[in-house]
N, C-alpha and C positions, 0 to 999 in steps of 0.2 A: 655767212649769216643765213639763216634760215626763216621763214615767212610762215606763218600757221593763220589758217582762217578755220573755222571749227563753228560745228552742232553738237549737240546730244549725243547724236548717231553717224559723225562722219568727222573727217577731217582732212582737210589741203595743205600740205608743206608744199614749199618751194625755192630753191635757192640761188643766187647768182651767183657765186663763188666757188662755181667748180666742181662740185660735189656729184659724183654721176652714181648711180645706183639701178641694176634694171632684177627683176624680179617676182617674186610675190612672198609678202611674207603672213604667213599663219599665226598667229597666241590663242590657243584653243583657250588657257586659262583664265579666270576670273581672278581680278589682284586687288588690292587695296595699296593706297598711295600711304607713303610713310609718317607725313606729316599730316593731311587732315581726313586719312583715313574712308579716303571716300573710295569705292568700286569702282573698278573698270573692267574691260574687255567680259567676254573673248572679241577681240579685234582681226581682220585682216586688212593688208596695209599692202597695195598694187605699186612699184616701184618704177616709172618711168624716167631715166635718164634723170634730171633736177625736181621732176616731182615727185612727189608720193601722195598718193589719197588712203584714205583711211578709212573702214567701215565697221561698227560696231558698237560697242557699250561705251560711253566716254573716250574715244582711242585718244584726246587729246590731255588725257590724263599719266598716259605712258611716259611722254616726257621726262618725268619724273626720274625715270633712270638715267637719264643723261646726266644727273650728278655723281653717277656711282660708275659712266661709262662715257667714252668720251665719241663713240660715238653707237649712239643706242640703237638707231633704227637701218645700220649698214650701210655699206655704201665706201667708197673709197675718195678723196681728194685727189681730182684728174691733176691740178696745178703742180702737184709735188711731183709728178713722175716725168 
């Protein structure tokens, strides 16, 4: 499960389940969400081992593709291997 605490301009995931990720990820683009059409990014999103922070236009608006991807913001499940 994953933990989001979120601004305007930022955002903190965090997970206890395993989930390791190390990184940095870029979305230069500007997106609109499917269902109420609101804007986001460009975002970049810093990948620390269970956390990730977030920095930009709504980035806790990206979630949104987690419907469409099972898992949107990368990252592998350490428990499974």
């Amino acid at each position: 499960m994953w933990y989001i605490i979120h601004g305007k301009y930022w955002m903190i995931q965090f997970s206890n389940m395993g989930w390791i990720s190390l990184g940095i990820h870029i979305d230069p683009r500007c997106r609109r969400t499917g269902k109420t059409n609101q804007r986001y990014g460009p975002y970049i999103d810093l990948h620390l081992i269970c956390v990730i922070i977030s920095v930009g236009i709504r980035p806790y608006l990206s979630g949104e593709t987690e419907m469409y991807s099972s898992i949107a913001r990368g990252g592998y499940r350490a428990l499974d291997y």
